[in-house]
Each structure stands twice: as C-alpha cells, then as structure tokens.
N, C-alpha and C positions, 0 to 999 in steps of 0.2 A: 376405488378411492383409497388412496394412502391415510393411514394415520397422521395425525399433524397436530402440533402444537405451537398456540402462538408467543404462550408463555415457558420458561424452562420447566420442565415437569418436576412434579414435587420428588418421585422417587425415579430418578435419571436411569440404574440401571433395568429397572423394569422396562423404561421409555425403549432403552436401545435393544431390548431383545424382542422389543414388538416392531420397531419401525425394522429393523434387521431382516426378521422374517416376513414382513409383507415387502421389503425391496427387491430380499430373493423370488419371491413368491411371482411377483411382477416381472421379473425378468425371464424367469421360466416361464411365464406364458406367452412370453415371444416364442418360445422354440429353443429357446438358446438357454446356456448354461450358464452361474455367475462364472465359473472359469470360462467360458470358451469368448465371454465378452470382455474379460477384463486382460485374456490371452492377444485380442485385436492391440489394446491399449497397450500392453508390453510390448507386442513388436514394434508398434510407434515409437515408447518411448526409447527404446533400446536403440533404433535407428536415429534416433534424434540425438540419443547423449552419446555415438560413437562417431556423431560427424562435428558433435562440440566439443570432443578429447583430443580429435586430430586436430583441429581449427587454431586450439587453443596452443599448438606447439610451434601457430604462425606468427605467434602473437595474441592479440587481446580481441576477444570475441562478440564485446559489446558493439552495435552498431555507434556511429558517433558523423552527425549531422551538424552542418553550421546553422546555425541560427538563420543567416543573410537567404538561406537556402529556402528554408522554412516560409521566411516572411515575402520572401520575391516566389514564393509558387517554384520552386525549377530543383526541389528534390529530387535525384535521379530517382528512375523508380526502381532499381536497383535496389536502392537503398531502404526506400520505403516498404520492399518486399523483406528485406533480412528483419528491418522493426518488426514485420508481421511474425516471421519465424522464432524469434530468438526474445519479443515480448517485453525489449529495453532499450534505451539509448542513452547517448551522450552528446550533450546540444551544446559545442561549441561555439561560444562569445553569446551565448543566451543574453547575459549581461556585460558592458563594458566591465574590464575589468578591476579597473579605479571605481569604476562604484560600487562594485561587490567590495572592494577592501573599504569603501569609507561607510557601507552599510554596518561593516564590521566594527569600525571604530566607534559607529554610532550605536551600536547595541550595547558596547563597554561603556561609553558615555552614558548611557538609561540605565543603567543596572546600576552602576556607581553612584551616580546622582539620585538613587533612593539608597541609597544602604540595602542592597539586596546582598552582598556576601555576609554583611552584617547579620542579618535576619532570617538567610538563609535556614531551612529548619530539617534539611536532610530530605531524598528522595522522597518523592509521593505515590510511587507504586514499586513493586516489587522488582517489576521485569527492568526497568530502567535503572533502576536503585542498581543491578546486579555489574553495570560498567566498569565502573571502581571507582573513575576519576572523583574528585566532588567537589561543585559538582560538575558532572558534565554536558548533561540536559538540561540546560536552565530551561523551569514554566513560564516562561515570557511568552506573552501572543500579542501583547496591542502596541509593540514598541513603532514608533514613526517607520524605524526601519524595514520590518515586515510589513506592514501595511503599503504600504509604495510599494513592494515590489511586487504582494498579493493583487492591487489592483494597477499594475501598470501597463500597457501597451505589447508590452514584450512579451509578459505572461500570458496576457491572454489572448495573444496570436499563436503561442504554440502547444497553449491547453488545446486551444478550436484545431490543430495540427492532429494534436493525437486525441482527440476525441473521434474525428472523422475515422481511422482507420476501424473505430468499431460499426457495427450492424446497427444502427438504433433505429430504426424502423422494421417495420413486421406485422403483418398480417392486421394492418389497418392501424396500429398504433404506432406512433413516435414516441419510444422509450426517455428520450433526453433531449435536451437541446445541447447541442456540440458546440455550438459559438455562445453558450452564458456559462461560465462557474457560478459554483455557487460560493462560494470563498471557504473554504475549510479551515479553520485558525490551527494549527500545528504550532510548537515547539520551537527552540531553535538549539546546538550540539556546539560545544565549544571548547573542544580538547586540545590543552595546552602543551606549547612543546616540552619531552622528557616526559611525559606520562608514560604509564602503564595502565592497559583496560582490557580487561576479560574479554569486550565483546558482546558479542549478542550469538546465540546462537541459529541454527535453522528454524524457519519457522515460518506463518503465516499468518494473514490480518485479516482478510475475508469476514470471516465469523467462525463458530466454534458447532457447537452441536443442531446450530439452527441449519448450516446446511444442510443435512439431511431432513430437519424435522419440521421445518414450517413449510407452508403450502408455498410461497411464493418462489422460495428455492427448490422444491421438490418439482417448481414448473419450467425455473431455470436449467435446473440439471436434467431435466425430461428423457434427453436420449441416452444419457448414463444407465438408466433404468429402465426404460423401454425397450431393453434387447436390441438399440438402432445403434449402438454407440459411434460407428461409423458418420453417422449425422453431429454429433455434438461440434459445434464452433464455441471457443473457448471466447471470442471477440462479437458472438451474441449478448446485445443487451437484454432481451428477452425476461421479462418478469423477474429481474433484478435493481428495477428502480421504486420497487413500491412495497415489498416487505420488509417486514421489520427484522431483528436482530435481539436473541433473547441480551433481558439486561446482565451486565457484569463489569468487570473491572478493566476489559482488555477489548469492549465491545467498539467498534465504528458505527456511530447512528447515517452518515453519508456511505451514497455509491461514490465511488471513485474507482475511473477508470486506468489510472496511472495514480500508483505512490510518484513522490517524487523529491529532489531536494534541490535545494542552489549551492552555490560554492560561497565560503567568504571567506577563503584561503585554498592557495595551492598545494595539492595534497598528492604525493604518488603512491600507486597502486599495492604498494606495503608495506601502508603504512596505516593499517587496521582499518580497513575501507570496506565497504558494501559490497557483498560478493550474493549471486542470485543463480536458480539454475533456471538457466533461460530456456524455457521451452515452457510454452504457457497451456500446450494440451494436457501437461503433466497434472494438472488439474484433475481429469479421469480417474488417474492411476492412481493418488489420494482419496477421493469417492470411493471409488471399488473396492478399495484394497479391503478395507474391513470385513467386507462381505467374504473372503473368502478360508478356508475352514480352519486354518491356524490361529485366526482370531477371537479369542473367547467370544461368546453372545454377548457381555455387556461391557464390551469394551470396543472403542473405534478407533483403534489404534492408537490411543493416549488424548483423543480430544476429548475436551470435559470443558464446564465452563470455566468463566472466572479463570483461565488461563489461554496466554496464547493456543493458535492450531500447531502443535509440537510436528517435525519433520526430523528424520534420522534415521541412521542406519537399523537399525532393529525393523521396521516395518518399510522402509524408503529404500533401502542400500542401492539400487541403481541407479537411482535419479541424485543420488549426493555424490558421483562419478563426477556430475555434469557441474559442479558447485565454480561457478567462476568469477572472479574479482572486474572492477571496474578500471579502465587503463589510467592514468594518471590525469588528474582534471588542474584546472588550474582557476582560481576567482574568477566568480561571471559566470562559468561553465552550469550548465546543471543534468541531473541525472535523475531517469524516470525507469520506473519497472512495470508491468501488467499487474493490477491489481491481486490476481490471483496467483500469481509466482513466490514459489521459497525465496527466502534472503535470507540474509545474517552478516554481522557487522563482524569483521576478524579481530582477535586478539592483537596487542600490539606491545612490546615492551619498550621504554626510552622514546618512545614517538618522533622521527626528526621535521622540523615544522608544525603549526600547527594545524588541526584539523575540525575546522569551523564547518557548518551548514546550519540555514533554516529550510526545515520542513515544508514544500507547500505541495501540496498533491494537485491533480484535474479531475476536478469532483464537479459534473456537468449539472445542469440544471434539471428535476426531476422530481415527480412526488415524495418521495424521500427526504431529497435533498434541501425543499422545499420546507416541510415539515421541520428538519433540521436545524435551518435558517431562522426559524422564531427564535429560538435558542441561543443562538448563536447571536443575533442582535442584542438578546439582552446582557449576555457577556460582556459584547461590546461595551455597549451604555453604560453600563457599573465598573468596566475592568475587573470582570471576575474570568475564571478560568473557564472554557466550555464547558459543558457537561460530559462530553466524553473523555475527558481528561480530570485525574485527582483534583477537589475541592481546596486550594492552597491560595488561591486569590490572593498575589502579592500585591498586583498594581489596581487595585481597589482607589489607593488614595493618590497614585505617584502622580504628578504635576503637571509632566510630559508627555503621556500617553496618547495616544492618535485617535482626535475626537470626531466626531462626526460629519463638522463643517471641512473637516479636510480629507472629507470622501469623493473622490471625483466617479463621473458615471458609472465605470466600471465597478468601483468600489460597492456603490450604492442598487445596483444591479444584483451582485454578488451576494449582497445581506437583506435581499427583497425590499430593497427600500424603493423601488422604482414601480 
C-alpha cells in the first residue's frame, strides 16, 4: 500500500521523499527499473512528437470536425481516430455564427449595465493577473449569455460526443454519465484589438501534488507504477471521478474530460491563441519523470501546491517539440483539449481583431462532479463566484443575471436541480 494523503501534508518535502521512494520501491517489484519503464514512455513519446513536427509542416495539426457531423452521428471514423491520437479538436459552426457575435454583444451589454469596468478591482489570482491586458479575464459567470449556451442543445450534444470517446465503465462500475454535464461555470477572455499579452505559459490543470499522493489518483495512474506502463490508457476514466483534489488557489473541484472554449470572435492562429501538445499519453512521461535520478528527492519537477502543474524545457524538453497552435477559428467555432494535456495561450503584441471566448469545459456527471454541483448551485442563487475561482463576487446584486426560472432542463439537470 502506498502512502496517501487526502489532505496537503503539513511538511510537503518530507511528503515527496516518502511517496518517491515507495513509487520506486513499487515499481521495482515488478521487475522492471524506474528507467527501464519510463524508457517505454520516451519511445512513445518521441514517436509521437516526431510525427507531430512533420504533420505540422502540412499545415495545422488539430483535428477540426463540423458540428452538423457530430450531431447527425456520420463523423468519419477517420476522424474520430486522430481525436483519440492527438487529444483535441475544432468543432466547426458548434454555434451559428451571429450568435456567437450577439452573445458577444450581450456579455458588453451585462458588464456595462452594472458598472463593472467602473468597479472593476484588478485581477483575482496570480496566474491570470499575469496577461497583461486589463482586464482580460473578466469574473463573469451568470451573464444570460453563458448560461444559454452552458445549457443549450448544441452543447450538450457535443459534450455527450466527446465524453463517449472515454472508457467510463470498468470492472463493474460506471465512472460518469457521458450524456449529463454537470455545468462547470468558467470565465469568459476578452481581448481587445491592439493589445499586447504575455500569455500564459505551459502548463497543466489536472491537479498538482495530489497526483501522486492521494489514493484515488495513485489508482488512476495504477499502471504508471505498477511496472505495466504498457497498460496505462490515458482516456480511462477509472478512479478519477471520486477523489478529491488537495485545497489551493489553482485547484479544479470537477472531473472534466475536455477543457474547452467557444468563440465570440474570429481569431487567427497568430494571434496569441491556445497552443497544446497534443498527445494525451504524454501524461506518463510527466508522472515518471520525477522518479528518475536527476531529480532532487523533494522535488517533482516544480509541482507544488497553490500553483499550476508547471511544464518546460528544463524537465519536459521533448514534449515542448510537439507545442502546436490552434488553426484559425472563426465566432460559433469552439475548441476542446484532453483534460490532461499541456497548453499555454501564446504571447501576442498589437493583436489584429479581437480575441473573445467563454470558457465551458465537459465536465460529465459523477460523484465528484456531483458533490461539486451543491456549490455551484449556490453560486448561482446569490451570484457569487464558484468556489473554485477567486472570492470577487461582482454580480451579487446586478439585475440581469440569469435566474433560475430561466433554466430549461438541461440547465436544471446540469446544477442537480432535477
């Protein structure tokens, strides 16, 4: 039995040189070496990021699916095979495109009509704070406009799209229900044209040191450590929908099998866009990597809490080979990645157009997620901010915000009210 903790341990590097040495310890009693199993995982990934360097010189490497596809069943499987591969896509006409632009206009019409640039009080966390624009993340979540589209017909034909490409069933359990979200309130990004933004750099949202250290992960990642690594499927839901996530500033309380965003502007590919390295087994080579001996003992290659899962050249450098941008999208369009995939938002100077999206992931129905959803209701009801996101609760009192009675099933589905 592995060491496990469900809370962040009080004294972290002590934590990481005990869970370290029983990961090794474990793995050696397969037979096998941490190098000789995390050598399987380099060849993978090395074949993977040298057929996504050449791919990438055909052009843009993201898969990119019609929506009409989706919803009529007649994705080629083609196509549904390269999602599996590559762990992202681009759903053309997701939304018509006029109503991504009047969603747009309607998010400036809610934000104006309470005085929120007025009030505005400056970034509410760090990592986002670090853009530049300002701002450019507005904390909105309950405007009319996100709400419609979090519970509309469209969305949640093509969450239940890519929820099914995962494994949730297994060995007698049903990990999630693939055709319920659970509604994740997200953000929405509103970068104006002629800006200038840092960016975001590489990085990950998973979780941070509870990977490794709580039990429910250390049953998700099972064959990382069990000397099997050969077995690991990155698109197993497997004891990923029911543990927790130690608390911090940067934590996800939902599973989400796909981050994702909408469009509410036409944006080309450089012009400081979402760039991922798409290959979702890469996942492995993250896990391991700490284990192996140029790693101090208490250190996991920069993950700690209280900050994102950092990725980069210094412990990463192969797999930021593979670092590829989104093709050009246009209003309506939207864009999803494998939950456990690198990203990072590129630098941009002068911006030409601008570069709108809200936030909505496919966060499937699950004990978790469930658990989540108390929370998230009462968000709702008060118009405060979730709890996984900075306490800054603007639209507490705003007038317009998207009340209850104008939750249609989905909606009401979504926030356990059914």
């Amino acid at each position: 039995m592995l060491p496990h903790w469900e809370e962040t341990p009080a004294d972290l590097g002590a934590a990481t040189r005990e869970i370290k040495a029983a990961l090794r310890e474990r793995i050696a009693a397969s037979g096998r070496t941490v190098e000789e199993v995390f050598a399987v995982v380099e060849r993978r990934v090395d074949k993977a990021v040298g057929e996504i360097v050449e791919a990438r010189k055909q052009g843009p490497v993201w898969p990119e699916i019609e929506y009409a596809d989706i919803a009529a069943g007649t994705v080629p499987p083609a196509q549904v095979a390269l999602l599996k591969k590559r762990g992202c896509l681009v759903v053309r006409g997701h939304f018509e495109r006029p109503q991504a632009l009047q969603w747009d206009r309607d998010i400036v019409e809610y934000v104006e009509s309470n005085n929120f640039f007025e009030d505005y009080r400056g970034p509410g966390d760090d990592f986002f704070g670090s853009v530049g624009s300002k701002p450019e993340i507005y904390p909105i979540y309950w405007s009319p406009a996100q709400m419609r589209a979090r519970q509309s017909e469209r969305m949640a034909t093509v969450q239940s799209f890519l929820n099914h490409r995962w494994k949730f069933e297994s060995a007698g359990t049903r990990w999630f229900d693939p055709d319920r979200d659970s509604m994740y309130p997200d953000r929405i990004r509103r970068r104006p044209e002629g800006a200038d933004s840092a960016g975001l750099g590489t990085h990950l949202d998973p979780g941070t040191l509870d990977l490794w250290m709580t039990r429910a992960y250390q049953q998700a990642f099972r064959h990382l450590f069990d000397g099997h690594v050969e077995r690991y499927d990155p698109w197993d839901a497997a004891h990923r929908t029911s543990g927790p996530q130690y608390p911090g500033t940067t934590m996800c309380s939902a599973f989400r099998t796909f981050q994702g965003w909408t469009a509410l502007s036409d944006m080309d590919h450089d012009q400081g866009v979402l760039h991922t390295v798409p290959i979702p087994e890469a996942m492995a080579y993250l896990m391991l990597r700490p284990l192996l001996p140029d790693v101090p003992d208490d250190d996991m290659c920069g993950v700690t809490v209280n900050q994102v899962f950092p990725a980069g050249h210094k412990w990463h450098a192969p797999l930021m080979e593979a670092l590829s941008g989104i093709p050009d999208v246009k209003a309506g369009d939207s864009v999803w990645w494998h939950c456990d995939m690198i990203h990072s938002v590129a630098p941009v100077e002068a911006q030409k157009g601008w570069g709108n999206v809200m936030y909505i992931p496919a966060a499937p129905w699950c004990p978790r997620n469930e658990a989540y959803a108390a929370s998230v209701r009462e968000a709702f009801r008060k118009g405060e901010s979730p709890s996984d996101f900075p306490a800054e609760h603007y639209e507490r009192e705003w007038p317009n915000r998207f009340r209850e009675e104008d939750l249609n099933e989905i909606g009401r589905r979504g926030l356990g009210l059914t």
